[in-house]
C-alpha positions as CSV (number, residue, x, y, z in Angstrom):
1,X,242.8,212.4,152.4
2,X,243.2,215.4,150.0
3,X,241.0,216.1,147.1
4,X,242.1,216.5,143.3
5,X,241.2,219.2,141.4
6,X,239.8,219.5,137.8
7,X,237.4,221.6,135.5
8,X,233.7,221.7,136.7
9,X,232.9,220.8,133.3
10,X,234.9,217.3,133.5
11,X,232.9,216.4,135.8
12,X,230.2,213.3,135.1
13,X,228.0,211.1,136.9
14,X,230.5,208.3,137.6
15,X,231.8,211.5,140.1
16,X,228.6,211.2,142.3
17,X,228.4,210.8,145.7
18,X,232.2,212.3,146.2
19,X,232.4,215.4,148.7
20,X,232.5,218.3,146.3
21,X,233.6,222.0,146.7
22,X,233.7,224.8,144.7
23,X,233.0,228.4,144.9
24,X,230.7,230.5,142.7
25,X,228.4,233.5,143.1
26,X,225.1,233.4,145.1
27,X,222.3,233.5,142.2
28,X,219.3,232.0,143.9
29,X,217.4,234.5,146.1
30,X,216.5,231.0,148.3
31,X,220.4,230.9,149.0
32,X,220.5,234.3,150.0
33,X,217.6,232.8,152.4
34,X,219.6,230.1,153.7
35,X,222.5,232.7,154.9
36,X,224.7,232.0,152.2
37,X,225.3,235.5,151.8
38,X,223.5,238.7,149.9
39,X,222.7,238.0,146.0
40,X,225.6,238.2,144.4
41,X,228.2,237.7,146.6
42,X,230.9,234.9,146.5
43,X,230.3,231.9,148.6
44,X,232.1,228.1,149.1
45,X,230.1,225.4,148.8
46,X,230.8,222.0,150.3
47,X,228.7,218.6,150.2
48,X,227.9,215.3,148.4
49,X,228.1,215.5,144.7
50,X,224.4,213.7,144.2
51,X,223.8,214.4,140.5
52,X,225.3,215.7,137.6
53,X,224.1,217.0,134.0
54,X,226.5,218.3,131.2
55,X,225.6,221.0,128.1
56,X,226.6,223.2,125.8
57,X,225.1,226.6,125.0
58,X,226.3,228.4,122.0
59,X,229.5,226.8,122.2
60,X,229.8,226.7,125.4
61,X,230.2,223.8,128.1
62,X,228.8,223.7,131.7
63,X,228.1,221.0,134.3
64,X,224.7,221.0,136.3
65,X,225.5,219.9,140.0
66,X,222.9,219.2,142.5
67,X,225.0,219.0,145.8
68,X,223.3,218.1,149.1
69,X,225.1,220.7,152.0
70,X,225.3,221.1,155.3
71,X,223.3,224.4,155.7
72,X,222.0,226.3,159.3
73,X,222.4,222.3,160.6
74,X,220.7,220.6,157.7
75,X,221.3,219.1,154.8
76,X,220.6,221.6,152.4
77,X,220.2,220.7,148.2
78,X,221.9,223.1,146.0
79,X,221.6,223.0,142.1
80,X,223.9,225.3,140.7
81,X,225.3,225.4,136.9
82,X,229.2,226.0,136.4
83,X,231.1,226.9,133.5
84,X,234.4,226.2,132.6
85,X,236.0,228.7,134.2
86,X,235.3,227.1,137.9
87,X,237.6,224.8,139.1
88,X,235.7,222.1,141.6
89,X,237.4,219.8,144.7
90,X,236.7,215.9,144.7
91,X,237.3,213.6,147.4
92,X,235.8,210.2,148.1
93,X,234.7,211.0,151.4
94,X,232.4,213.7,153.3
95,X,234.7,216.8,154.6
């Protein structure tokens, strides 16, 4: 089954527990841990959506994911915040 695609600030609560991807930068110096990649470099995420937070700062919007993924052959829970200019994958199933 293929995903759809929509603006990672659209997203809401009611999207939980859908598989999620999206791609963003790695920020977190325990990412850069995990293998994701050096600080600052691109990298894919994919996992279950498990929780979801929306904002605004000075104008402008962002969605607070917390995604559990497969990472070095455990589950692995990432929070990340994306703007609006991320576009995020949704599918009601796991890869």
């Amino acid at each position: 089954m293929s995903g759809y695609k929509l603006n990672a600030v659209e997203l809401c609560q009611a999207d939980a527990l859908n598989w999620i991807e999206f791609e963003t930068l790695v920020c977190h110096d325990e990412w850069e841990e995990l293998g994701f990649g050096e600080f600052g470099t691109r990298v894919k995420f994919g996992g279950t959506l498990m929780a979801v937070e929306n904002g605004h700062t000075k104008g402008r919007a962002w969605s607070r994911v917390r995604v559990t993924a497969p990472a070095t052959g455990k589950p692995t829970e990432i929070t990340s915040v994306l703007g609006s200019h991320i576009t995020v994958t949704l599918t009601d199933r796991e890869g």
